[in-house]
C-alpha positions as CSV (number, residue, x, y, z in Angstrom):
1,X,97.2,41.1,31.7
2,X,96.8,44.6,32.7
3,X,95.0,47.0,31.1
4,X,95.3,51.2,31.6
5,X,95.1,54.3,30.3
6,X,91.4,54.0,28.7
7,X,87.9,55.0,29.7
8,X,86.4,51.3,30.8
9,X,82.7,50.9,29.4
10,X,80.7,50.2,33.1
11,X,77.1,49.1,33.2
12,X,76.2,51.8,35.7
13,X,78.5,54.7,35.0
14,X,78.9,54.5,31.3
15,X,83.0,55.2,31.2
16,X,85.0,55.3,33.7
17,X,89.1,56.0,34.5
18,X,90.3,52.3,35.8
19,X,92.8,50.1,35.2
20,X,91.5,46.0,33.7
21,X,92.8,42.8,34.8
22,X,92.7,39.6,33.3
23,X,93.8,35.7,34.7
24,X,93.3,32.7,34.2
25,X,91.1,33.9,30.8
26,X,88.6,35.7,32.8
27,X,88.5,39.3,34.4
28,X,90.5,40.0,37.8
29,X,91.0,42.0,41.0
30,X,94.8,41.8,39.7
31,X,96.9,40.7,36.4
32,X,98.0,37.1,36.1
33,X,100.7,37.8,34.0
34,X,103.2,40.8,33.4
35,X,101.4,41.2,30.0
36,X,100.5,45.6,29.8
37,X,98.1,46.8,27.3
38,X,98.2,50.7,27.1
39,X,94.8,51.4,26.1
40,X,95.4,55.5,26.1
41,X,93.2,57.5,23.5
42,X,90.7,54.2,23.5
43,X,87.3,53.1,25.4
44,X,87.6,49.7,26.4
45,X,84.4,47.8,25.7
46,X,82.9,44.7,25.8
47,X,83.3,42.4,23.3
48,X,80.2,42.4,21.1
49,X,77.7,39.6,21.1
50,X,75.8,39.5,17.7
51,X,72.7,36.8,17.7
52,X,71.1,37.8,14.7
53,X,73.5,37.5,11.9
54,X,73.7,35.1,8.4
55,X,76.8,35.5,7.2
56,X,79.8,37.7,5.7
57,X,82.8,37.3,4.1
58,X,81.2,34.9,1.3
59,X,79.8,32.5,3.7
60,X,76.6,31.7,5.4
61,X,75.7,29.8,8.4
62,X,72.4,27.8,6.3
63,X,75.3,26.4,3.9
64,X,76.0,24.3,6.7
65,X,79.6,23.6,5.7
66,X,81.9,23.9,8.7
67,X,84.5,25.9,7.2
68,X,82.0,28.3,5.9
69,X,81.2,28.7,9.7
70,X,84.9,28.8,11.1
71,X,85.6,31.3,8.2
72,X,82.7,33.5,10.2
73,X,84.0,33.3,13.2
74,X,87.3,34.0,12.2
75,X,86.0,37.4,10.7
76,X,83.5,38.1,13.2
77,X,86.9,38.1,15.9
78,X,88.5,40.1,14.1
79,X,85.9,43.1,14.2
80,X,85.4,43.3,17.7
81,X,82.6,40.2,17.9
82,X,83.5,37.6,20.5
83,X,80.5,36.1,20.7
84,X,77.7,35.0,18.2
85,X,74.4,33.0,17.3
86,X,74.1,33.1,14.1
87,X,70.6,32.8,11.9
88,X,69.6,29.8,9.8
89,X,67.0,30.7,7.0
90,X,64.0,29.7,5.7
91,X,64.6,25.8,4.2
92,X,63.9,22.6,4.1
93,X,63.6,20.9,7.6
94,X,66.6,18.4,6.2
95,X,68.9,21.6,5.4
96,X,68.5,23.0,8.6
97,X,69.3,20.1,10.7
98,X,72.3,20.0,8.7
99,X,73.2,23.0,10.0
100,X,72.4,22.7,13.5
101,X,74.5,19.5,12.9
102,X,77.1,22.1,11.7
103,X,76.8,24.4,14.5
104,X,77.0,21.3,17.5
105,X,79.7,20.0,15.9
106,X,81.5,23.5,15.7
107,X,81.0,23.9,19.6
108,X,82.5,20.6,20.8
109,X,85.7,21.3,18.5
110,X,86.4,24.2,20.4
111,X,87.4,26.0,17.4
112,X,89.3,29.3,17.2
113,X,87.7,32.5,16.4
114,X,84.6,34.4,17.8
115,X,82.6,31.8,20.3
116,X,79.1,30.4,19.1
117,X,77.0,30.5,21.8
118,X,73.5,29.7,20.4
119,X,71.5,28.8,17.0
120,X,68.9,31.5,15.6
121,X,66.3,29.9,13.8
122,X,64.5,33.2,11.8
123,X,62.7,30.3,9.9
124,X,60.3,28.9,8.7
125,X,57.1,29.6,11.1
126,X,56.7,32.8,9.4
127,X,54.1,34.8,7.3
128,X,53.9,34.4,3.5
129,X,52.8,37.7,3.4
130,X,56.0,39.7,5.3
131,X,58.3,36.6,4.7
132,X,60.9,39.5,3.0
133,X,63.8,37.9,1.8
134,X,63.0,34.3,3.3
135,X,62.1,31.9,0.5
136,X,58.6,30.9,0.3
137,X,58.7,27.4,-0.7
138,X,59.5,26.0,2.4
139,X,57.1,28.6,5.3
140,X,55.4,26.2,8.1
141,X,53.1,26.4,10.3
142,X,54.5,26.7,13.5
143,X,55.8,23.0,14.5
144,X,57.3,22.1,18.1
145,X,57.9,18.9,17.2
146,X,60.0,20.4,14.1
147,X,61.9,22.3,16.5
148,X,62.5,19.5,19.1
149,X,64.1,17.5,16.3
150,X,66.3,20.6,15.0
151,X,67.4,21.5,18.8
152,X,68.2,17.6,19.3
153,X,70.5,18.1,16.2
154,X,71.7,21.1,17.7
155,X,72.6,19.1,21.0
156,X,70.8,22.2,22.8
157,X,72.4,24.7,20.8
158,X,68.7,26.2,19.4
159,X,68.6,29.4,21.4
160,X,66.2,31.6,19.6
161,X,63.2,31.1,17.2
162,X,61.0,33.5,15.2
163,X,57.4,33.2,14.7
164,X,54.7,34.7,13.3
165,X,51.6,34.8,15.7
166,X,48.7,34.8,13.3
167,X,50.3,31.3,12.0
168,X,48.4,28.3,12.6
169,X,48.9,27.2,16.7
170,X,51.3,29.7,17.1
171,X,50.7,30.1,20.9
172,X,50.8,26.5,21.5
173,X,54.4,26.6,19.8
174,X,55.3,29.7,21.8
175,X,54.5,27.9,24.9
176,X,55.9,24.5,24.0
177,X,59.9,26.4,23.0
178,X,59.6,28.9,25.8
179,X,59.1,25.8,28.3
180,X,61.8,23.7,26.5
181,X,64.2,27.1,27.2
182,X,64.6,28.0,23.3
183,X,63.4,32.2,23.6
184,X,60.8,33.0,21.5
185,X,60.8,36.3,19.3
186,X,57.7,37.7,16.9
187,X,58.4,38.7,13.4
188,X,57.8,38.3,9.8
189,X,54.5,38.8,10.5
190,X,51.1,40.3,10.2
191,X,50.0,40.7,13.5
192,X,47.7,42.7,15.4
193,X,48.8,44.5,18.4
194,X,46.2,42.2,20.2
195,X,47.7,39.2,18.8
196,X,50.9,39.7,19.4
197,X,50.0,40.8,23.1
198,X,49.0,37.3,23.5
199,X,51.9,36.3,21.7
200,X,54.1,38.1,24.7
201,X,51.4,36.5,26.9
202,X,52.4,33.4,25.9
203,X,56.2,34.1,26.6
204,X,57.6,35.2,23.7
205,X,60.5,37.8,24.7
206,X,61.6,39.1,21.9
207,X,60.5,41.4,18.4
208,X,62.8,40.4,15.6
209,X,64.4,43.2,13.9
210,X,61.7,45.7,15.0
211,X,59.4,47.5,12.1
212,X,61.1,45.6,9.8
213,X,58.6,42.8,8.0
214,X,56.0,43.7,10.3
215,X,53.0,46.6,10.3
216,X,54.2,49.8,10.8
217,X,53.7,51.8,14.5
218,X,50.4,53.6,13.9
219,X,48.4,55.5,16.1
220,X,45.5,53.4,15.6
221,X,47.2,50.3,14.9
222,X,49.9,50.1,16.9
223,X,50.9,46.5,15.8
224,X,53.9,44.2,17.2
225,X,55.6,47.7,18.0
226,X,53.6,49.0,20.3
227,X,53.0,45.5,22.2
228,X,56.7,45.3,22.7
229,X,56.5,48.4,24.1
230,X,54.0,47.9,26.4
231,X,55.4,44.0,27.7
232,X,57.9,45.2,30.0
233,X,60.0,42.0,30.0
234,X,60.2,42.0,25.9
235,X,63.4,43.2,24.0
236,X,63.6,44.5,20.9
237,X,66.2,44.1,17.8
238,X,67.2,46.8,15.6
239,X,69.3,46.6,12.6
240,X,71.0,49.9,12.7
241,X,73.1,49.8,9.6
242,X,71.5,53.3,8.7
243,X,69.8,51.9,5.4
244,X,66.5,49.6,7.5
245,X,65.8,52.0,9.8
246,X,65.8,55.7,9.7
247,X,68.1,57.3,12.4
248,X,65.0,59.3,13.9
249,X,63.3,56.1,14.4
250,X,66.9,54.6,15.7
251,X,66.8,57.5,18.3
252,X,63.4,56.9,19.3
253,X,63.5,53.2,19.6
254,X,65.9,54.1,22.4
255,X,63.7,56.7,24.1
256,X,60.8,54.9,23.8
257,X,62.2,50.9,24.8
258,X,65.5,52.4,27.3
259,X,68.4,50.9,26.5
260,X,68.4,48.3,28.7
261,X,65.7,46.9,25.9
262,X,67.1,46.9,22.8
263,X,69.0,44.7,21.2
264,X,71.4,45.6,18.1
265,X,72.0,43.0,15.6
266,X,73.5,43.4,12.0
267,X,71.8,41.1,9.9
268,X,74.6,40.5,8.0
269,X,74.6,38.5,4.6
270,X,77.3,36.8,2.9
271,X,78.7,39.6,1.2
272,X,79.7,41.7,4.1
273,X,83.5,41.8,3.9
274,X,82.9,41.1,0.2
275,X,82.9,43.3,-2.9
276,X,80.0,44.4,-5.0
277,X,78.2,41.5,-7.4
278,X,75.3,38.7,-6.8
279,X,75.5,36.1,-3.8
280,X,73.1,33.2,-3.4
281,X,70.9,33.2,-0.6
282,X,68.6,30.4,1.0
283,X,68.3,29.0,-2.3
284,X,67.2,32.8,-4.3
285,X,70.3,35.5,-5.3
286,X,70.9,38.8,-4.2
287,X,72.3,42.2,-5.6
288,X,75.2,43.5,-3.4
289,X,75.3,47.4,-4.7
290,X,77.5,49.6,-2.4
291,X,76.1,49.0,1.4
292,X,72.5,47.9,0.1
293,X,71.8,44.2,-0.4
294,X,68.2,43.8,-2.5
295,X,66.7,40.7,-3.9
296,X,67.8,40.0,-7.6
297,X,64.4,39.4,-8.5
298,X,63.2,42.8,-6.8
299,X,65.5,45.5,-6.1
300,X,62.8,47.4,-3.3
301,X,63.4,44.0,-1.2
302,X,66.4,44.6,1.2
303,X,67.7,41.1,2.5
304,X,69.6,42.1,5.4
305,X,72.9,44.0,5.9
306,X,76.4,44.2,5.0
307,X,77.4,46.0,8.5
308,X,79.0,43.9,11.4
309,X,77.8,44.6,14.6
310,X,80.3,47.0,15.4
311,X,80.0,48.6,12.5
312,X,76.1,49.0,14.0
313,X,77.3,50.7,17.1
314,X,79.5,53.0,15.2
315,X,76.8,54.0,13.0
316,X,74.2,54.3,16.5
317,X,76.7,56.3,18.0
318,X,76.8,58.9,14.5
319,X,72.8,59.2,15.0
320,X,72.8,60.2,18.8
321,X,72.9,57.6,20.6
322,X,75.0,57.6,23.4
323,X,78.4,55.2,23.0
324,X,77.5,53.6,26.3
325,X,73.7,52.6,25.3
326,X,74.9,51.6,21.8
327,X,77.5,49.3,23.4
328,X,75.3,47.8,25.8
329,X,72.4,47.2,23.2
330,X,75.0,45.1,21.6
331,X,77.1,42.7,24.5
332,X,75.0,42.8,27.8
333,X,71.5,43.3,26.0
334,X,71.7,40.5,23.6
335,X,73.8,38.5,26.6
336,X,71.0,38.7,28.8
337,X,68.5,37.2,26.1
338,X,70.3,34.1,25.6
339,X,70.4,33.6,29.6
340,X,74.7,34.2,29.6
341,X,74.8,37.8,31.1
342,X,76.6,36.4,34.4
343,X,79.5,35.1,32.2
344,X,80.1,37.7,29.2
345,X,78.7,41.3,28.0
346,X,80.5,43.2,30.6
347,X,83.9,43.8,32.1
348,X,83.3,42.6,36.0
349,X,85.5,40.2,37.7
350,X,85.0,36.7,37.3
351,X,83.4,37.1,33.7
352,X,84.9,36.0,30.5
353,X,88.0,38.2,29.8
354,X,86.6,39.5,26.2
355,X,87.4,43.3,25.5
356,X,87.5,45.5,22.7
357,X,89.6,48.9,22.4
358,X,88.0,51.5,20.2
359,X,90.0,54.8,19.2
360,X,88.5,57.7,20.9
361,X,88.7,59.3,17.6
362,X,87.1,57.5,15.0
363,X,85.8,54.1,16.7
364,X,87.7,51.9,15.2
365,X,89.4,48.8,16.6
366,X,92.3,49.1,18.2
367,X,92.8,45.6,19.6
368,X,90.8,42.6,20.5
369,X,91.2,41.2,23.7
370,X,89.5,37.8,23.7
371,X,89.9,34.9,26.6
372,X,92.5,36.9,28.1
373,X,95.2,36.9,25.3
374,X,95.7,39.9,22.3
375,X,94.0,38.1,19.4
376,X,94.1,41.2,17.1
């Protein structure tokens, strides 16, 4: 496949004029085939690697029901995301080996669709008292021996786990998954900035969506926020949906981290894709109202997003941020957490042959472009 005429993302130069060539499903110094894609009036991007999403189109990843996932990943293709990890809740221990059970035997089908690449446990080592949306009933301690038994479910697929640092052996658990490989990120939490220093101390890597269920960045108290900040080799998720966080703060995040440090994730919930009415979640309900998802049971509770990723970068993009750092926060960035940036989140020869065309114009998808063949 050859593909010309639009402004190719590049990791150094932002865009650039070139032509793109795919063989053999991965990108080339020439086509393998006499397949043309005029990509005129489009950037060429990455496709998108979301590792912090729940669900959308009236599914979700902790139903554990495998068409509920394929139905995911089918949609998740469609808008641009190749690549995903998506986010088990809050439940009982039995629930979410099911779905790790799910998710392992999703991978060894080869399914069509958007590729998993990892599990994201957000649950349940959290705090009661920033838990959010998670549901309370079933918050542990932190437990490695929990998590060896989910990622032995998983058959390795357990790439990310949230804790909260103040819990009970936290930094023994930190330690224990960062050693076993699964990346640690803080959140839901109550910390102090000292104690989630020794969280990233520890080797954690990671603030889950930043600000949100966490203190706020004050100058006195400057929290899990300003201890990402000042661990060079931590990354930071933002949900940038333009409803969590405040496109100041979105512009700012950016200054402040660099955009080789942040990470954009959607968050999204089973009614993204879906129209306005009440959706169960982890075992509670929530209130779909226009682009705001609150708990049933209290409406100032938001419990995650109804954007897709891309429609994260679009929304980045409207506040300021430029194109190329909103793209990278969301395929290299997140690529290079979960250890895979030498096979996908850029367009280099040898790596995965995933691309997205988005209209100059408006940023919409204009194709997708995934393992060297037009899917969309």
């Amino acid at each position: 496949m050859r593909i010309n005429g639009g402004e190719v993302f590049d990791l150094g130069r932002s865009f650039v004029n070139r032509e793109l060539f795919t063989s053999g499903g991965k990108f080339a110094e020439t086509s393998g085939d006499d397949t043309v894609i005029d990509a005129s009036g489009c950037y060429v991007i990455p496709g998108l690697l979301d590792l912090h999403f729940h669900g959308c189109k009236g599914e979700d990843f902790s139903d554990g029901k495998p068409e509920g996932l394929q139905a995911m990943a089918d949609f998740e293709l469609s808008s641009g995301v190749t690549y995903i990890c998506p986010a088990g809740m809050t439940l009982a221990e039995e629930t979410l080996r099911q779905v790790c059970l799910t998710a392992a035997r999703h991978k060894r089908e080869s399914r069509t669709g958007a590729e998993l690449v990892g599990v994201n446990l957000e649950g349940p080592f959290l705090s009661a008292a920033k838990k959010g949306a998670q549901n309370a009933e079933f918050l542990r301690d932190p437990d490695a021996d929990m998590l060896a038994r989910l990622q032995d479910a998983a058959e390795g697929l357990v790439k990310l786990v949230t804790v909260a640092p103040e819990q009970p052996g936290a930094e023994e658990f930190i330690r224990a998954a960062s050693a076993s490989g699964i990346r640690v990120s803080v959140g839901h939490t109550t910390a102090d900035y000292d104690t989630a220093s020794r969280a990233f101390s520890a080797g954690a890597r990671q603030a889950t969506h930043l600000f949100n269920a966490m203190p706020p960045f004050n100058h006195r108290e400057p929290g899990v926020v300003g201890a990402a900040f000042d661990n060079v080799g931590v990354m930071a998720e933002l949900i940038c949906d333009g409803i969590h966080i405040h496109e100041s703060v979105v512009r700012a995040v950016f200054r402040l981290f660099g955009p080789e440090r942040v990470i954009l994730i959607s968050d999204s919930l089973r009614p993204t894709g879906m129209p306005d009415g009440r959706y169960p979640f982890g075992g509670q309900e929530i209130v779909l109202k226009g682009r705001r998802a609150t708990m049933a049971d209290d409406p100032n509770t938001l419990a995650g997003s109804v954007s897709t990723l891309m429609d994260c970068v679009r929304t980045a993009a409207s506040f300021g941020v430029p194109l190329a750092d909103a793209v990278r926060a969301a395929s290299f960035n997140p690529a290079s957490a979960l250890g895979l940036e030498g096979r996908i989140g850029a367009l280099e020869t040898g790596m995965d042959a995933a691309a997205v065309l988005l209209s100059k114009e408006d940023l919409s998808v204009r194709a997708v472009i995934f393992k060297g063949e037009l899917v969309s």
